[in-house]
N, C-alpha and C positions, 0 to 999 in steps of 0.2 A: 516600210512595213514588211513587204517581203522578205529583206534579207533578214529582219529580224524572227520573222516564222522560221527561215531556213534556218537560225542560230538555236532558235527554241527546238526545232525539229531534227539538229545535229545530236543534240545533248540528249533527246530524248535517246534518239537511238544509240547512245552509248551509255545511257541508264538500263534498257531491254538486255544488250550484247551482256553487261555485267551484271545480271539477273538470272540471264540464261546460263553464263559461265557457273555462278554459283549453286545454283542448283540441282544441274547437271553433276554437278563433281560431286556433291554432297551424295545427290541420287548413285552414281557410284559409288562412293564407298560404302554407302549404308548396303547397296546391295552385293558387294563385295563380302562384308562380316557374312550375311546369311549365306552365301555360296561357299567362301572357307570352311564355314561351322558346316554346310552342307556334304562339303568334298573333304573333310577330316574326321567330324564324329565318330563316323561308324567304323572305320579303319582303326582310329583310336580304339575304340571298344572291342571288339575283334581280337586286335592286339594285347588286353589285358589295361591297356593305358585309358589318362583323363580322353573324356571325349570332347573336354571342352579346354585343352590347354591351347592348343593351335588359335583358338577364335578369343584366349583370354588375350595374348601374347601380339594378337592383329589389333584389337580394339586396342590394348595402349599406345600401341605404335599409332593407330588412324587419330585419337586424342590428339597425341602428340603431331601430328600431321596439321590438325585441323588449326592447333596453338598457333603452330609456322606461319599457315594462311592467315590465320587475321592480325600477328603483327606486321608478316610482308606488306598485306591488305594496307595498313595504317604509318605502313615507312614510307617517305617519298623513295621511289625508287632511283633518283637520281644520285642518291646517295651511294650506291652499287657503284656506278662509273667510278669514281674514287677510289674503292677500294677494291677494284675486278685486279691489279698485276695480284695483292699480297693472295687474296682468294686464290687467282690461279697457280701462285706459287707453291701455297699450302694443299695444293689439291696434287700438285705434281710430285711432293714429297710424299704423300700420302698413297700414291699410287705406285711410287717404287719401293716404300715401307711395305707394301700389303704383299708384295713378292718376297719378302727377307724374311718378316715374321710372319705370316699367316701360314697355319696348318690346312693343309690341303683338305679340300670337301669335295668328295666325285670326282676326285682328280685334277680339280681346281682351288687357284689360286686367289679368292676373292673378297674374303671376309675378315677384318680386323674385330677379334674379341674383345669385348669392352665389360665385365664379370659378365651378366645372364646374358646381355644383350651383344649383337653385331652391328657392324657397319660394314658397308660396302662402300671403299674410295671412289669407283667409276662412276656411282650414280653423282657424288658431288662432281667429279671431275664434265661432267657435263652441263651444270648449271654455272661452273665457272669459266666454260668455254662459250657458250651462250653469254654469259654477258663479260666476258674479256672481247670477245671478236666484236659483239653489239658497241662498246665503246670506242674499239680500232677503226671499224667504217663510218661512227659516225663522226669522225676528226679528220677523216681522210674522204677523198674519191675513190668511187669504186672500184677494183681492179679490172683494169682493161686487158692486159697479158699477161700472159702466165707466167711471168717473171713476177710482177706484182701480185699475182695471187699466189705463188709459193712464199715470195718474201712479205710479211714472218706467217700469214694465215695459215698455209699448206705446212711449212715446218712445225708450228706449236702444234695442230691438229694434228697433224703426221705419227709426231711425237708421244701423245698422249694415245692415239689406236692402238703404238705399237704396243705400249705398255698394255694395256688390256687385251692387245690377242695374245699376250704372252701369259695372262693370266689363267684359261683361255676365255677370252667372253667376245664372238664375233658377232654377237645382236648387238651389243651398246656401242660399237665401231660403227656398224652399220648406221646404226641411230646420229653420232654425232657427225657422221658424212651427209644424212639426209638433212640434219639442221643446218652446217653449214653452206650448204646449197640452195635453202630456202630462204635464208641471209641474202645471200649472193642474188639471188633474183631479186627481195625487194631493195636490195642494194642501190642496181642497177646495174651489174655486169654484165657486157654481152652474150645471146646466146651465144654463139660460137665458141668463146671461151670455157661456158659452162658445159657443153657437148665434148670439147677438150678436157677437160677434167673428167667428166666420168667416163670419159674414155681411158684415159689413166687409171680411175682409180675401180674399175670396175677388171683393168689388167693385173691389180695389185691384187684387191681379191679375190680373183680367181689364183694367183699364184700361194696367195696365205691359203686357200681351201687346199690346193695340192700340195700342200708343202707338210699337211696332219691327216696319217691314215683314218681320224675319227670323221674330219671331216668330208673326206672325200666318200664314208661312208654312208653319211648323209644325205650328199648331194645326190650319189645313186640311186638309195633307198627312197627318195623322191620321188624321182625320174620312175620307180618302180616298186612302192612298197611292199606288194603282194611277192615277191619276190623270193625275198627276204622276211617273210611274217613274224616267223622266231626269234630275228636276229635286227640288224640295224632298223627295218622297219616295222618294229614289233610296235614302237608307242606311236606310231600317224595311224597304222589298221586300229589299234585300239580306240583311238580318235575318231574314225570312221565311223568304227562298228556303234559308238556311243550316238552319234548324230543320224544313224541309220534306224537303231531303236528310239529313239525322243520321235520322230516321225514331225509333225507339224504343233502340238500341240505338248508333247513331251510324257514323260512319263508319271511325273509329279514331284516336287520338290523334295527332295531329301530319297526317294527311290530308286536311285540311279544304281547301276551293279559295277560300273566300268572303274569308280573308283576304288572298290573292294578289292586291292594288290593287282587289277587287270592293268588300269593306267599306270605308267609310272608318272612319278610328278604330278600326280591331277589337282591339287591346289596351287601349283605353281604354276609353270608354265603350259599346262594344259587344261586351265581351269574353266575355256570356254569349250571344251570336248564335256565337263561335267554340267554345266549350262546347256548345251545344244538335246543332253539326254533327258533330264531332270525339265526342261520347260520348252525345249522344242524348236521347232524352224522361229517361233514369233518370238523366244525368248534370247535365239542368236541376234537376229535382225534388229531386235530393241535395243541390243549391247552396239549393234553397229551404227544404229543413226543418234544412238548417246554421243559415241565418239565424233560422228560426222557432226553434230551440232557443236560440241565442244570446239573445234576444228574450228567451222564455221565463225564464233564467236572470238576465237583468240584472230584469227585474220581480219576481220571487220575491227575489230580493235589496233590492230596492228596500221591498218589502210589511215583510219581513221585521226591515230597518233600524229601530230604538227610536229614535236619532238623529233629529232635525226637517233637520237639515243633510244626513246624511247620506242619509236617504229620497228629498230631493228632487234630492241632486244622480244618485245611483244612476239615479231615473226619467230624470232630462234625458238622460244617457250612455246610457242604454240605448235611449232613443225615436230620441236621435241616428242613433244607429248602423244602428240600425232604420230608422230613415225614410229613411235614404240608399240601403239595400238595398232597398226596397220601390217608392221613385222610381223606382231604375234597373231593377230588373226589369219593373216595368209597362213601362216605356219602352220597353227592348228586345223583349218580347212582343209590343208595340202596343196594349198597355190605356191608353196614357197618353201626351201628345205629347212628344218627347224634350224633355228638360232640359240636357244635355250632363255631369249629375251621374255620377262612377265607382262602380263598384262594391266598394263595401270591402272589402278584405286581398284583392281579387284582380285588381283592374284594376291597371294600368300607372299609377305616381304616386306620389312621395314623400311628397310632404307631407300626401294623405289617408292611406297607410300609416302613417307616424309617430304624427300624433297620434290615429287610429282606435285604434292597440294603446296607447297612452297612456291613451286612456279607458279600455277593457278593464282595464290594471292599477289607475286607482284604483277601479276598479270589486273588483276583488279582493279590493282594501284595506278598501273598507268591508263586504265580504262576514267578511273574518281578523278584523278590527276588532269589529265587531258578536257573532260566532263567542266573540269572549273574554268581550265583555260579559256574555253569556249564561250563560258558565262561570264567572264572579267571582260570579256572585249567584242562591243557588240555596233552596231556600224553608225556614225553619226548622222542623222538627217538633216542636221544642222549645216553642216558642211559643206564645201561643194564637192571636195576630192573625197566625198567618204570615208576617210580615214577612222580607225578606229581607235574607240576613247572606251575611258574607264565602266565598266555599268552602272547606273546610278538607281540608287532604288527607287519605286514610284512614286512611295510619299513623299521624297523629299525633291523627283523632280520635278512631282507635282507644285509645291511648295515655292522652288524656283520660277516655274510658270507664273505662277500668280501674284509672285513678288514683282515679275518684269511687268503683269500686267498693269500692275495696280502704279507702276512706276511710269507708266506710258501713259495713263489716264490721268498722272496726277500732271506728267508736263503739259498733255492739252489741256488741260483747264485754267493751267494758267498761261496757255498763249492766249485763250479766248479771253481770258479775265483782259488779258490789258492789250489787248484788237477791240474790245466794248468801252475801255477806259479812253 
């Protein structure tokens, strides 16, 4: 009876984790459109332009986002393992296409035009390295030395950073080092190995920040934005001065000033500087225990996966998603030197929307998937070794019951019959 409560009370809590997942995410992007429409409107109108193109051009892409999740939602996700080489291979053409033909934006190299709309390769090239590496650990033992973790882990990964600092984009670098890192621990690699590695790889990027006078800009105007107010630190004081006026309670949705040509980027990458003014300390800290819930739910799922495949790619999607909310919040705080990384289901961006809720759904998937597992094999009491058998439903093992009983009452009766005879 117990291990069957325990069975009943696994499944429940992998029913809650993928409730919370969903709704959580949904609750961001829905309140993602109201802060885009919030942090573009008026700038739009100002400018002469729609006030409402920015927030038409977010809700198709979020649509289209939401489409991803609930087929991810409804594919077994073990079907990925199979086809993670051609994924990563199409994501690796795709990301040294997007240096040959993409026309540079801001100086950057990142967006393949497709007529009205963009893509951005790096955001796939991360869901294909999350679930390339999730299928390589779970065929293999973990990496114990660093020979094994460079062969091929550290090379594909390697490989794929360089091509996007070359683009420039050192958030989504940062992000797929911190995913596979959080592989690496549920993996099971040692720490030491793992302290060796971001010992490494924390001397590489310091060596890519000194090697771009933009970045080293940055890293300064951190270390000191008031410095520099006009200049390299002009958009974190602007950030500042936004979270300085919202006070606790904020100033009210849609009345913010920071975004009117003061922020730069303030639907992108500084969209929690127009959040922290517009609704205040209680509106930042909502946006933060959103993510930390999400967090929460994708690793409870991840623990909870029996799957080798499915645990590891669960971790990778969750640390993802994680790490890119975590980047950009430091950044915009001033805990961290900007990255130019967005903030997921709420900044302004297609292609981090799309395939963000894409992970989310097979995130679901292996939550539903696993959820059955649990309930197909449930522990025999019949048995002596416990072993586990098929679930049987109650009416019919009811049904069995009362077949053996009625079969054990019919042999006594005829021992008695002929012990009287």
């Amino acid at each position: 009876m117990s291990s069957g409560r325990a069975t009943r009370r696994s499944v429940g809590h992998g029913q809650l984790e993928a409730s919370m997942l969903v709704l959580v995410t949904l609750g961001l992007v829905a309140f993602g459109l109201v802060m885009v429409y919030s942090a573009t409107s008026a700038p739009a109108a100002l400018g002469g332009g729609d006030p409402s193109s920015y927030i038409k051009r977010q809700a198709i892409y979020a649509l289209l986002g939401v489409v991803c999740l609930i087929v991810a939602s409804r594919t077994d996700y073990r079907v990925l393992r199979r086809v993670s080489p051609a994924l990563l291979l199409v994501s690796l053409v795709l990301c040294v296409a997007v240096l040959l033909v993409a026309e540079p934006v801001n100086g950057a190299r990142r967006w393949i035009a497709l007529g009205p709309a963009t893509f951005q390769p790096s955001e796939l090239a991360k869901l294909a390295l999350a679930v390339w590496v999730a299928a390589y650990l779970s065929r293999r033992q973990a990496p114990r030395t660093m020979g094994q973790l460079v062969r091929p882990l550290g090379l594909v990964a390697g490989l794929f950073c360089a091509l996007i600092l070359v683009e420039p984009d050192l958030g989504t670098a940062v992000a797929i080092v911190a995913m596979l890192g959080a592989m690496l621990v549920v993996a099971g690699s040692p720490l030491r190995l793992l302290v060796l590695a971001a010992g490494l790889v924390v001397a590489l990027g310091a060596a890519a920040i000194w090697s771009a006078p933009y970045r080293q800009a940055r890293v300064l105007s951190f270390l000191d934005p008031w410095n520099d107010s006009q200049g390299a630190g002009f958009q974190i004081v602007q950030a500042m001065l936004g979270f300085a006026s919202g006070g606790i309670f904020g100033e009210g949705l849609g009345q913010g000033v920071q975004k009117n040509f003061y922020l730069p980027e303030a639907h992108t990458d500084m969209i929690l500087a127009v959040i922290g003014e517009e609704l205040g300390l209680v509106g930042t800290l909502t946006v933060i225990l959103a993510f930390a819930t999400l967090a929460y739910a994708a690793f409870r799922i991840s623990i909870r996966c029996r799957d080798r495949f499915g645990k590891q790619l669960a971790a990778g999607l969750g640390a993802l998603v994680s790490a890119q909310a975590a980047i950009n919040l430091a950044a915009v705080l001033g805990l961290a030197p900007l990255t130019g990384i967005p903030l997921p289901f709420i900044s302004y961006g297609g292609s981090n929307l799309v395939i963000s809720l894409t992970a989310v759904g097979i995130l679901l998937n292996i939550a539903v998937n696993d959820a059955r597992e649990v309930e197909r094999t449930v522990p025999d009491r019949v048995r002596r070794d416990r072993r586990p058998r098929a679930a049987v439903a109650r009416s019919r093992r009811g049904a069995d019951r009362a077949r053996s009983t009625r079969d054990v009452r019919r042999v006594a009766g005829s021992r008695r019959g002929a012990t009287g005879s």
